[in-house]
RODREN-502383 format. One record per residue: residue in one letter; y, x, z of N, C-alpha, C in turn. Coordinates in steps of 0.05 Angstrom, whole numbers, padded with zeros to 5 digits, always signed. Layout:
REM RODREN-502383
AYXZYXZYXZ
...
REM end
This chain:
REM RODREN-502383
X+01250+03848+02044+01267+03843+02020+01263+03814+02011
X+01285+03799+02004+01281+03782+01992+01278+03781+01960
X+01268+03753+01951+01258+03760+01915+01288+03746+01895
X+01294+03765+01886+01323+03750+01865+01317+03748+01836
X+01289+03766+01829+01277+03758+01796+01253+03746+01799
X+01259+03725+01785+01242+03708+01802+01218+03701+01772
X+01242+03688+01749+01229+03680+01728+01219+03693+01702
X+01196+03696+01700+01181+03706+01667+01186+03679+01646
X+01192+03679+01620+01188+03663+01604+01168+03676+01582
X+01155+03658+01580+01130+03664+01552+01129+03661+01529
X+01143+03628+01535+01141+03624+01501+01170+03600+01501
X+01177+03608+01489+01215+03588+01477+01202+03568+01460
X+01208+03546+01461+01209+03522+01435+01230+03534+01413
X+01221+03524+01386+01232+03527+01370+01251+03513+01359
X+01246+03486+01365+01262+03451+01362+01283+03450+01384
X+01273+03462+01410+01290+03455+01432+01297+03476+01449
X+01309+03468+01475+01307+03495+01503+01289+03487+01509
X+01265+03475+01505+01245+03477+01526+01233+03502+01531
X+01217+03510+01550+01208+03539+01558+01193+03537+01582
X+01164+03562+01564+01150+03557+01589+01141+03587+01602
X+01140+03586+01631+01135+03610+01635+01126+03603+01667
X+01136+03636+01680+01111+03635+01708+01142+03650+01722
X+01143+03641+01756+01147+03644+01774+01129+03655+01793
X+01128+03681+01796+01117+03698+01821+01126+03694+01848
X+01103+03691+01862+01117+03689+01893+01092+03693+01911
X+01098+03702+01941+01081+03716+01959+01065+03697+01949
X+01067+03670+01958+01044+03649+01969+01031+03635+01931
X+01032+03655+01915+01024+03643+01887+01043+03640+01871
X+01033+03641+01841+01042+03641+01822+01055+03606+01810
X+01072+03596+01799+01074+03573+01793+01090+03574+01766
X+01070+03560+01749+01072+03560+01721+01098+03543+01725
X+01114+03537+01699+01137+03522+01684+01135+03513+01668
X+01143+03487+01659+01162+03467+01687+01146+03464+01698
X+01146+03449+01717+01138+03438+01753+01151+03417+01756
X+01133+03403+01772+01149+03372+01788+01132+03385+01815
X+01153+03378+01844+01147+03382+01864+01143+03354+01874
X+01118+03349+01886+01118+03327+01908+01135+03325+01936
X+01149+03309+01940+01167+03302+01957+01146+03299+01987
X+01155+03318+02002+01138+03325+02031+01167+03318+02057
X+01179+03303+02053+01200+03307+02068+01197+03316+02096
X+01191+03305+02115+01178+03311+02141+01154+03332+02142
X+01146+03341+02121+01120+03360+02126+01096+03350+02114
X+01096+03331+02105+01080+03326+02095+01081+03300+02069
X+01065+03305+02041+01069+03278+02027+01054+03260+02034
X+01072+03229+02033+01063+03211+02045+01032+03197+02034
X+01018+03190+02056+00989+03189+02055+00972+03204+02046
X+00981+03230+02036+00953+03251+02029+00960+03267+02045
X+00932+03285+02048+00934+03310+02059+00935+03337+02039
X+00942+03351+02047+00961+03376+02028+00931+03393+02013
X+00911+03393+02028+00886+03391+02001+00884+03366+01976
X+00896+03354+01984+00892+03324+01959+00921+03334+01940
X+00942+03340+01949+00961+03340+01946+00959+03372+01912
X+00937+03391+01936+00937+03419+01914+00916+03406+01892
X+00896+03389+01893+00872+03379+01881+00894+03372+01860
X+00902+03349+01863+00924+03330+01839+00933+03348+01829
X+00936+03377+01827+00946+03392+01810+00980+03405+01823
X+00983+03399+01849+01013+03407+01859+01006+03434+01857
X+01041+03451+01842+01042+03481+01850+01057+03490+01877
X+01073+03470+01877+01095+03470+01898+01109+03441+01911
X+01111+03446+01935+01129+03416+01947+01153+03420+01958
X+01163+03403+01962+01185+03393+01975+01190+03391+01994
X+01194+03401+02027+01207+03393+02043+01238+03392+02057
X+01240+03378+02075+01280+03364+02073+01288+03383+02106
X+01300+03401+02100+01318+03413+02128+01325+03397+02147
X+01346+03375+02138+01358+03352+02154+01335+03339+02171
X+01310+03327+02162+01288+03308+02175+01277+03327+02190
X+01262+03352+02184+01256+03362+02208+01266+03384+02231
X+01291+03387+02223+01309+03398+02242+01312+03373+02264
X+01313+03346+02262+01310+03315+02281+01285+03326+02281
X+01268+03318+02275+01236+03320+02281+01226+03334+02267
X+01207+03355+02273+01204+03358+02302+01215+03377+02320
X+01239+03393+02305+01255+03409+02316+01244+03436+02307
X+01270+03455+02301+01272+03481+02297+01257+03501+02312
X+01247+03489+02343+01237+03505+02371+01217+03504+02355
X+01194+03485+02350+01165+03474+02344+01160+03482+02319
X+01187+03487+02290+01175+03502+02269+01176+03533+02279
X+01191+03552+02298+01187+03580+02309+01172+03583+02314
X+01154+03562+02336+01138+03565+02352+01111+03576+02334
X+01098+03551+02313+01083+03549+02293+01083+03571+02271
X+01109+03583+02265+01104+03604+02254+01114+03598+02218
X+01131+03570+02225+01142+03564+02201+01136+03534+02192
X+01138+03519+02166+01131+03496+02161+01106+03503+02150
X+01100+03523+02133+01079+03520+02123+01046+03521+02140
X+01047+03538+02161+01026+03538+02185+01030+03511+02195
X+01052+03499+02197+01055+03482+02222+01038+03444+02201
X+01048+03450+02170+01027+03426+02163+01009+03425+02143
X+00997+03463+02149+00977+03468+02136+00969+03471+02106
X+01005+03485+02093+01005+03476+02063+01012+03509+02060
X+00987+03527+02050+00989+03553+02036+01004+03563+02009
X+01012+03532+02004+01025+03550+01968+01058+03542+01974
X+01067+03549+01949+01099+03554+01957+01113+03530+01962
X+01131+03535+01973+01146+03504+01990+01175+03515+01976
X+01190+03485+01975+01213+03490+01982+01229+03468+01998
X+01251+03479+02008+01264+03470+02036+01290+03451+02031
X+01302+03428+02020+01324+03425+02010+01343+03427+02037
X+01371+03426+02033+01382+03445+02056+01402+03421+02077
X+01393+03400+02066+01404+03374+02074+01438+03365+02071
X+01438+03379+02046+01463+03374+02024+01449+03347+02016
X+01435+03336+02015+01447+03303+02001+01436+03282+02025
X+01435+03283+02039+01446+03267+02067+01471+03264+02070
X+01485+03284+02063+01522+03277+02062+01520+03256+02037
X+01508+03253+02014+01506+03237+02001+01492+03208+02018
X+01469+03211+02023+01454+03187+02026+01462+03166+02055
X+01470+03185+02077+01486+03178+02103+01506+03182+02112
X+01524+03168+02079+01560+03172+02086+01567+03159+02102
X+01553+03141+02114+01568+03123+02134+01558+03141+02169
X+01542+03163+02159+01542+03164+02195+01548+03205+02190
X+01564+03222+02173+01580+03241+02181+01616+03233+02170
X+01614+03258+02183+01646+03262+02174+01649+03299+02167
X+01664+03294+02144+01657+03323+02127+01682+03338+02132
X+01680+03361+02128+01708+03380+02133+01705+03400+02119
X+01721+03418+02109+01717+03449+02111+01696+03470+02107
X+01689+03466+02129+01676+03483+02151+01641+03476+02157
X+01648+03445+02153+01607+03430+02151+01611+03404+02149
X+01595+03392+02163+01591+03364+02167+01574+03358+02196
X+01581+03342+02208+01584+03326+02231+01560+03307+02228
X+01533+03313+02233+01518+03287+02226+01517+03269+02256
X+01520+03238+02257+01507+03224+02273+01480+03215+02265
X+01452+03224+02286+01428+03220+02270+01421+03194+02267
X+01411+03187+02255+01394+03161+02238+01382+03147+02258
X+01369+03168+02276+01341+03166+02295+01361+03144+02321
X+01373+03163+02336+01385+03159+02367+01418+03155+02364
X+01429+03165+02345+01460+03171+02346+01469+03200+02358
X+01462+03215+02365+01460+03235+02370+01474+03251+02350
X+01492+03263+02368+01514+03289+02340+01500+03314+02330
X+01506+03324+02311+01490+03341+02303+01511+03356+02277
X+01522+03383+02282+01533+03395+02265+01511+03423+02243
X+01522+03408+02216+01514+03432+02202+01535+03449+02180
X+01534+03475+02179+01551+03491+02167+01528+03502+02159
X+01541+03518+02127+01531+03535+02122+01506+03557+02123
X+01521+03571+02141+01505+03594+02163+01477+03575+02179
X+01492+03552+02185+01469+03539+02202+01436+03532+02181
X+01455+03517+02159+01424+03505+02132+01409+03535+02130
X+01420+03558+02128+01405+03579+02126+01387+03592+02144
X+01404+03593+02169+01390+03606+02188+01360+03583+02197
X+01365+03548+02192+01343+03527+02192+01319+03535+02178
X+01339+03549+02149+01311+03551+02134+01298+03577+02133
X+01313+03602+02146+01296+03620+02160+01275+03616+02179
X+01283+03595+02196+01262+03595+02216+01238+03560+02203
X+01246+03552+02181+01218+03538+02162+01203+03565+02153
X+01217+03582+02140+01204+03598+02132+01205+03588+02098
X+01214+03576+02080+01205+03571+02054+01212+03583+02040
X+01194+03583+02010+01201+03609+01993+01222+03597+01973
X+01227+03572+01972+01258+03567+01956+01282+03558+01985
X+01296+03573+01979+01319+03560+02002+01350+03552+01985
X+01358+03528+01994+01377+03514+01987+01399+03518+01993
X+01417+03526+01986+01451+03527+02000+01454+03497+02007
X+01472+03502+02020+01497+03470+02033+01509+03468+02009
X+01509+03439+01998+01524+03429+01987+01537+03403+01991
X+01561+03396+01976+01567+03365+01976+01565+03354+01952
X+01544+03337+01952+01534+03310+01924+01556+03286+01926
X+01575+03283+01916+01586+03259+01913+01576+03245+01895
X+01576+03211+01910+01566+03186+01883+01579+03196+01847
X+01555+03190+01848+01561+03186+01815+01584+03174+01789
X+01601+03151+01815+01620+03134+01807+01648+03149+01822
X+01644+03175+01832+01669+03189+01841+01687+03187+01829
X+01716+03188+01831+01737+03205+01817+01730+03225+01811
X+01749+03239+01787+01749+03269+01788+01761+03282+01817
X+01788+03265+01826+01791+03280+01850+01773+03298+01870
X+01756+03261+01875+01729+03272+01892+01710+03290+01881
X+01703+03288+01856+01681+03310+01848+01704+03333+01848
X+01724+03342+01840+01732+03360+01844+01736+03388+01873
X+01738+03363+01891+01743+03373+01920+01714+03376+01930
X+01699+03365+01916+01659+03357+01923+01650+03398+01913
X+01660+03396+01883+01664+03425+01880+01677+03445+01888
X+01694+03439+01898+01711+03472+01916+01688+03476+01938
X+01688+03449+01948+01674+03458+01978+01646+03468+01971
X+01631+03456+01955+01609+03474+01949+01597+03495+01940
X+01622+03507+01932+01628+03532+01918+01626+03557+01951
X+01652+03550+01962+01658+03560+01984+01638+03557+02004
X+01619+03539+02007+01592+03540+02022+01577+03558+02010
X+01577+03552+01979+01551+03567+01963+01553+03603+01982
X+01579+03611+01976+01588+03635+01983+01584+03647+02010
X+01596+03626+02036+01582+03636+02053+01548+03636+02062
X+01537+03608+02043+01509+03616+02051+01507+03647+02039
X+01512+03651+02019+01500+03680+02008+01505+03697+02032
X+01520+03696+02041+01531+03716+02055+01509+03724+02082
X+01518+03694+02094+01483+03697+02110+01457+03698+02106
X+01451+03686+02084+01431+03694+02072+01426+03723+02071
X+01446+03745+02064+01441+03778+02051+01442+03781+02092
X+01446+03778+02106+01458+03788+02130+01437+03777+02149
X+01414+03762+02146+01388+03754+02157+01365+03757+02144
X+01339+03770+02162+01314+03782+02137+01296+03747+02144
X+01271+03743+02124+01254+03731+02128+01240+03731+02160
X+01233+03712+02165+01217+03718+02195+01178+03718+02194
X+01170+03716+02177+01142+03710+02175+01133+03725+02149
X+01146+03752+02139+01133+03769+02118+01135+03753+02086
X+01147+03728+02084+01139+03732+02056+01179+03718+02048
X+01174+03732+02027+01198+03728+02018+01209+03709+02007
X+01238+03708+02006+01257+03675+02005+01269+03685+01982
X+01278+03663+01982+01301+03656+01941+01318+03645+01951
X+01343+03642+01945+01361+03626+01950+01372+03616+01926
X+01378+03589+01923+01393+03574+01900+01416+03565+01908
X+01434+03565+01894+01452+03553+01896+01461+03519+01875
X+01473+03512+01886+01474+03482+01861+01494+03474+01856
X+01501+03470+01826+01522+03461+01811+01531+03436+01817
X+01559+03439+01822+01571+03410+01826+01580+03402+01813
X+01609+03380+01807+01625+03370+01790+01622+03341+01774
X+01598+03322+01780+01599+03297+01774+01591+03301+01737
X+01597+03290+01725+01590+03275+01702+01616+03292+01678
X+01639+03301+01696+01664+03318+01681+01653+03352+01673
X+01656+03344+01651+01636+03377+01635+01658+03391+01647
X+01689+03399+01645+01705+03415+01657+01702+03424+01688
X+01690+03408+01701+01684+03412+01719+01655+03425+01733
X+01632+03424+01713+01613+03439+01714+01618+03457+01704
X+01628+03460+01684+01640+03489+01673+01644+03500+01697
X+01666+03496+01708+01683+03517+01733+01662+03517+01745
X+01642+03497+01768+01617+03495+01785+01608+03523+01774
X+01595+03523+01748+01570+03538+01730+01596+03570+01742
X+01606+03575+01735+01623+03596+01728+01633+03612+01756
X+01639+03589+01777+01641+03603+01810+01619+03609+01817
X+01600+03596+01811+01564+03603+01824+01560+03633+01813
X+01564+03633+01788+01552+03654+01772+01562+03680+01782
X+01588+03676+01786+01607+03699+01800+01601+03711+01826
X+01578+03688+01839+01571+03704+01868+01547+03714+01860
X+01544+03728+01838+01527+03751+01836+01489+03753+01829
X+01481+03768+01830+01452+03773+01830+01438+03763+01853
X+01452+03756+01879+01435+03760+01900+01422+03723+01900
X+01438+03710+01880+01424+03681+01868+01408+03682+01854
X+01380+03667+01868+01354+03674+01849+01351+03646+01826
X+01364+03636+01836+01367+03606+01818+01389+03584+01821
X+01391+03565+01802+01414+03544+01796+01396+03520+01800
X+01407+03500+01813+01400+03477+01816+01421+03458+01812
X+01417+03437+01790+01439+03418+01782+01435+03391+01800
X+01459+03390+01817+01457+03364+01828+01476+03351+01825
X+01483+03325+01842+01501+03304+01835+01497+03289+01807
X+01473+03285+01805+01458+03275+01777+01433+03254+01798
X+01434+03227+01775+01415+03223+01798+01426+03195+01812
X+01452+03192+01812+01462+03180+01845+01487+03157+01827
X+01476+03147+01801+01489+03132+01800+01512+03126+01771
X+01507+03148+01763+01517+03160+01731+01492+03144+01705
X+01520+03139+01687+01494+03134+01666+01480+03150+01656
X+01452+03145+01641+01438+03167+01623+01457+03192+01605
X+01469+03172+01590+01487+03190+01573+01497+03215+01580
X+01503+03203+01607+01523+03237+01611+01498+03250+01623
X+01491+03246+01637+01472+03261+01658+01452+03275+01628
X+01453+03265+01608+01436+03288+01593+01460+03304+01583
X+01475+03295+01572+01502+03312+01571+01503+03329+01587
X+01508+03325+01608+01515+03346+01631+01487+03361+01628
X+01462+03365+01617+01444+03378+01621+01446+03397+01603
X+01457+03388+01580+01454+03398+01551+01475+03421+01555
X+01502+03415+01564+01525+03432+01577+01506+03458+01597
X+01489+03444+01620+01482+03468+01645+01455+03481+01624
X+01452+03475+01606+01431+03498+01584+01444+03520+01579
X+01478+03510+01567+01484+03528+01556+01498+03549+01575
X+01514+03547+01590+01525+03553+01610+01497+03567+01632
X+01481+03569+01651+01462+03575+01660+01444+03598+01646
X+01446+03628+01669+01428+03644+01652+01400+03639+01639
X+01400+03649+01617+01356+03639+01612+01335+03652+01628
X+01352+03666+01644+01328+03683+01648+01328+03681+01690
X+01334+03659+01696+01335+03648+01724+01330+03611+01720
X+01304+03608+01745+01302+03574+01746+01324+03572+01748
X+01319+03534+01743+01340+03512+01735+01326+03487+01738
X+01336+03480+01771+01329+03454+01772+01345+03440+01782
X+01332+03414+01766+01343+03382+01763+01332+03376+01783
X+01345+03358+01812+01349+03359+01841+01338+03325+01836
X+01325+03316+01840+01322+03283+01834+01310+03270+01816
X+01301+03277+01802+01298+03260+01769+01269+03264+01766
X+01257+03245+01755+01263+03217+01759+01247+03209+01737
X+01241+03191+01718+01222+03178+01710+01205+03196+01689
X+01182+03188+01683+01166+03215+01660+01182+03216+01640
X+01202+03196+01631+01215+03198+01598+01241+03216+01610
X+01252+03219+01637+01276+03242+01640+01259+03261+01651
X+01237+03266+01653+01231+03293+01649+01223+03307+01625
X+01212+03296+01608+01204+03298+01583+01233+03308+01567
X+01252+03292+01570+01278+03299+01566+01297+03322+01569
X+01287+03324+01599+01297+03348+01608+01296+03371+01598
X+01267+03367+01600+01248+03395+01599+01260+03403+01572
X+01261+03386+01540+01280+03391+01517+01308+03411+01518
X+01313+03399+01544+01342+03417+01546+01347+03439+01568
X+01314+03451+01573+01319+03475+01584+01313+03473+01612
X+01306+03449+01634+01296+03453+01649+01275+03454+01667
X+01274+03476+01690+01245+03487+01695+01237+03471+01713
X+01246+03462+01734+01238+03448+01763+01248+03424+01766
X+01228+03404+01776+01241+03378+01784+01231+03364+01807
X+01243+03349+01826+01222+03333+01841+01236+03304+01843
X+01226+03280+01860+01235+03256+01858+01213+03245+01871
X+01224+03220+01883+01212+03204+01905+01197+03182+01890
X+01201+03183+01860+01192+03152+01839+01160+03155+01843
X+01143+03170+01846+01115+03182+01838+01106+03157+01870
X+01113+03179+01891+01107+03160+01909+01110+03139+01925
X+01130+03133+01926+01151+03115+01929+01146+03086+01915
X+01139+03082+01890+01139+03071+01869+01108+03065+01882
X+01079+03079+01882+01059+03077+01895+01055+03057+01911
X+01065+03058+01938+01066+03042+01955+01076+03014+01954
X+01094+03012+01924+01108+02983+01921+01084+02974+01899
X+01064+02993+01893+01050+02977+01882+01055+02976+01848
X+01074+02995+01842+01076+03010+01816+01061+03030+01806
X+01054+03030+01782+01035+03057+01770+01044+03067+01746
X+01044+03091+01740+01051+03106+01723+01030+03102+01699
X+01035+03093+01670+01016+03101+01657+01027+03106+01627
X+01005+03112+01615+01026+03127+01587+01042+03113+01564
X+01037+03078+01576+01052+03065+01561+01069+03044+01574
X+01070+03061+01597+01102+03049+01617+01085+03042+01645
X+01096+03029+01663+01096+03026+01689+01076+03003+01686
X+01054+02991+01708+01042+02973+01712+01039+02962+01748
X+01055+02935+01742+01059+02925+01770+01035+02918+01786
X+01016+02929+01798+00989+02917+01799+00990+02893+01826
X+01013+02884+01831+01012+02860+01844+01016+02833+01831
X+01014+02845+01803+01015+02823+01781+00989+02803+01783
X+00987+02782+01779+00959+02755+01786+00939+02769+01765
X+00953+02769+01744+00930+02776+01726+00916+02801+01724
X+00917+02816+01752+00897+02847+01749+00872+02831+01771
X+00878+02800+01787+00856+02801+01802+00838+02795+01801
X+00830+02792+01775+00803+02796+01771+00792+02825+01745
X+00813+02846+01740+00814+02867+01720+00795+02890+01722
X+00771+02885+01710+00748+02906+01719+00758+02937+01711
X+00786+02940+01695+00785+02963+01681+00799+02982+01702
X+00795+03007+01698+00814+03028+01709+00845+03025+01708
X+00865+03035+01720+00888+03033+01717+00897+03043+01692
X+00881+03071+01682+00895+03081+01660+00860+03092+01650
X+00851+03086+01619+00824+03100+01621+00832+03128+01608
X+00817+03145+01619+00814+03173+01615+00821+03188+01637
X+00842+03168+01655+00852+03186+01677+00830+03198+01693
X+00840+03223+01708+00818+03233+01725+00834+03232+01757
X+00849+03214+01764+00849+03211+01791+00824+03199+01804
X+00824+03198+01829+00802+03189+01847+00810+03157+01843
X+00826+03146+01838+00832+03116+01837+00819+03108+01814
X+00819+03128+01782+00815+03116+01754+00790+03121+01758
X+00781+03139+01765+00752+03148+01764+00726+03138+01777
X+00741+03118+01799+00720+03108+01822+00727+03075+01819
X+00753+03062+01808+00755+03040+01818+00778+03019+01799
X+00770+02995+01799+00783+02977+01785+00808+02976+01792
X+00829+02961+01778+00859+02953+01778+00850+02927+01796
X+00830+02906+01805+00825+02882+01818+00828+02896+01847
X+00810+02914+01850+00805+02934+01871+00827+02947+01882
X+00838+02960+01874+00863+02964+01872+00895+02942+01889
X+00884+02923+01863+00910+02900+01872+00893+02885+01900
X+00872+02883+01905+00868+02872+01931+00868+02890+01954
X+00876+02919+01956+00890+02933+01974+00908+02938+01975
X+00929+02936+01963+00956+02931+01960+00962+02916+01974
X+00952+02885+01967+00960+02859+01978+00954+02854+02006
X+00932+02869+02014+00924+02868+02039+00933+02887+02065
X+00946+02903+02046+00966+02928+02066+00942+02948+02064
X+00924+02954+02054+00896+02972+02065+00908+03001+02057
X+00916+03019+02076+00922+03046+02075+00912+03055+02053
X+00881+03050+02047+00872+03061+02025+00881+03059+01997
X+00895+03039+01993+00908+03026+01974+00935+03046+01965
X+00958+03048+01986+00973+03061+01978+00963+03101+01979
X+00939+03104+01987+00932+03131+01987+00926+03131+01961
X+00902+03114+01945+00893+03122+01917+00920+03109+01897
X+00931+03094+01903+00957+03094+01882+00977+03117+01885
X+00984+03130+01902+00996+03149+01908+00981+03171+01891
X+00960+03173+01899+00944+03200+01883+00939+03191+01854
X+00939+03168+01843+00940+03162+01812+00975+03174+01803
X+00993+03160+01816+01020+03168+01808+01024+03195+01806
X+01016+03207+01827+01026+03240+01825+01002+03258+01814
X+00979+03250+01802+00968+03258+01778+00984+03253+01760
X+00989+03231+01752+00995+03225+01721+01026+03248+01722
X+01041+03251+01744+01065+03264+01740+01061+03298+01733
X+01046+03305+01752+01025+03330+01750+01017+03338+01721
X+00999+03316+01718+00992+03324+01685+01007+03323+01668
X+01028+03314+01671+01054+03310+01647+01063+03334+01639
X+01068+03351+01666+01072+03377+01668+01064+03392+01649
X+01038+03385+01658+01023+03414+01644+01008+03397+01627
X+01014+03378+01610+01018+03369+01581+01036+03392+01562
X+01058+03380+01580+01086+03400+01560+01086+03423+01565
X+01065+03437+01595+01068+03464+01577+01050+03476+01562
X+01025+03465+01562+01010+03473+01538+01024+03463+01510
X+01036+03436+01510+01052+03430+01489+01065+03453+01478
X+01091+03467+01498+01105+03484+01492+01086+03514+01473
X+01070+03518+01496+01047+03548+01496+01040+03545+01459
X+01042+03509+01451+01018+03513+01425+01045+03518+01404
X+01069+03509+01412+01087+03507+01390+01082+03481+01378
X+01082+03464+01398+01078+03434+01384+01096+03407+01401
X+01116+03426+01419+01131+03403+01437+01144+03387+01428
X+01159+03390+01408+01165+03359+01387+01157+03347+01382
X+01137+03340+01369+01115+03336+01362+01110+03317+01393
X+01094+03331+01409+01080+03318+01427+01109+03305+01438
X+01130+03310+01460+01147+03297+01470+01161+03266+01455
X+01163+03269+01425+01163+03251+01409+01144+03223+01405
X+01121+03234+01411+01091+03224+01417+01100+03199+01444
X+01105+03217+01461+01092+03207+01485+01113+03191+01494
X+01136+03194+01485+01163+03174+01492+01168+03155+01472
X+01150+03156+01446+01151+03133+01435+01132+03110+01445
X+01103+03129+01458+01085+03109+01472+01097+03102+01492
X+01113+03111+01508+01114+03109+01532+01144+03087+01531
X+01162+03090+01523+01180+03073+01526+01180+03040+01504
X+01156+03052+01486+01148+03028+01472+01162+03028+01445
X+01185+03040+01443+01200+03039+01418+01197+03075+01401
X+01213+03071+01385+01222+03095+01369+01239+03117+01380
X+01219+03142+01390+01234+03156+01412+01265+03168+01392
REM end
């Protein structure tokens, strides 16, 4: 059987939608909200998936599209799934390689029926439908699975977001379909989400929110996408404030992309449970750091001689063992080690944000604190 009640809520804000609660699943329990670390290929970049659970991860991220190219569908069967194959026991999820039609418009061509990828790698054709993203992520094996969707830019027409929504509607539907019509292959049970389309036009997430909803119970969750890719702030909280109201309370809701600690902090205000984004590590490697009173470039001149921690109090392995000098002279020098302990400072500090706001939430004090931490953090009057 697959799992379609997925979410407990514990405790509601009083000021806001924020809400915190627990998600059951074979491979563990995962408190709310959550930020997932981005594992695209199987793994997040430069840690290993014990460093990854240490920093406080409940759940990750991996991308259908990247390892269906590498290392192929044969080698995740073979292995017994993604999770055996890169050694990560807690819950995964699979995105279904709906925003590669976004990110590699220049190498498909979309129809109907799927999309036509030419790969990245070789040029090599490669079709995916529906039925196909599902049956992929049957044989990953993950316990969130993604419908096919189409993400259009942010700067769409309504035309395009319009037609971006039929078709993802009509995907959403046949994934369900295969989804109810194929069991799990490795004993533990799948979720399927589906994701809201329609751009930045509330009439249009309306209808999105309203066709999804219509395909029934056998949706264990909503995921809002086409946010993210190019839209200003304004609407994109708009459009969140809209998928609060619209979106059952009592099924996750995640925000597909996003993105800096002050839009999750944000979010989380207006009701949502799950998030992931490439800024934590990504940002790492360029030598950016997360800290509670904004970003710190540590390829800046003046950290090289900076005896202090990046952030004091932090408990990453970077704050705890070693200077910002230290630091900025592995950066500069390319030293692997460099982008491993900045990596593991960033996705602490994102980690702990987390589960900041939900003890925040738990005490009845998230105003309060979210108010706090976005006035420190963006420098001004949140």
């Amino acid at each position: 059987m697959d799992s379609h009640d997925l979410l407990t809520i514990e405790v509601e804000d009083a000021h806001s939608a924020a809400r915190q609660g627990h998600i059951k699943l074979s491979r563990g329990t995962v408190a709310t909200p959550f930020f997932m670390p981005i594992g695209t290929y199987g793994a997040v970049k430069t840690l290993a998936p014990w460093e990854v659970r240490e920093l406080g991860a409940q759940m990750i991220l991996s991308n259908t599209y990247h390892l269906y190219l590498r290392p192929g569908m044969d080698l995740m069967a073979q292995f017994g799934g993604v999770h055996k194959f890169m050694g990560w026991d807690g819950p995964l999820l699979t995105d279904s390689g709906g925003f590669q039609i976004f990110s590699l418009a220049s190498l498909r061509k979309l129809d109907d029926d799927g999309v036509t990828f030419r790969s990245h790698l070789n040029g090599s054709l490669h079709r995916f439908t529906p039925e196909k993203a599902i049956d992929m992520q049957r044989v990953l094996g993950s316990d969130f699975v993604m419908a096919l969707d189409e993400c259009p830019p942010g700067d769409s027409s309504a035309a395009v977001w319009q037609a971006a929504l039929e078709r993802t509607t009509n995907w959403a539907r046949r994934c369900l379909e295969r989804f109810d019509a194929t069991e799990p292959r490795y004993g533990h049970p799948q979720s399927l989400f589906c994701i809201v389309q329609g751009g930045t036009d509330p009439k249009l997430r309306r209808q999105s929110a309203e066709e999804l909803l219509a395909l029934g119970s056998g949706v264990s969750g909503y995921a809002i996408g086409g946010l993210a890719v190019g839209e200003p702030k304004e609407a994109l909280f708009a459009t969140l404030e809209l998928m609060n109201a619209l979106l059952p309370g009592d099924k996750p809701r995640y925000l597909m992309g996003v993105g800096t600690p002050a839009d999750l902090v944000r979010a989380v205000a207006l009701g949502m449970d799950m998030f992931d984004c490439v800024l934590p590590t990504r940002n790492a490697r360029n030598g950016q750091l997360f800290t509670p009173t904004g970003t710190l470039n540590i390829r800046n001149a003046r950290y090289r001689t900076d005896l202090e921690p990046v952030q004091a109090g932090c408990d990453c392995p970077l704050c705890l063992r070693f200077s910002r000098a230290y630091l900025r002279h592995l950066i500069m020098i390319r030293e692997v080690l460099g982008l491993r302990l900045a990596t593991a400072h960033n996705l602490r500090f994102y980690l702990r944000l987390m589960a900041d706001m939900r003890a925040a939430i738990q005490a009845g004090q998230f105003r309060d604190w979210s108010q706090d931490f976005l006035r420190q953090y963006e420098g001004e009057q949140a």
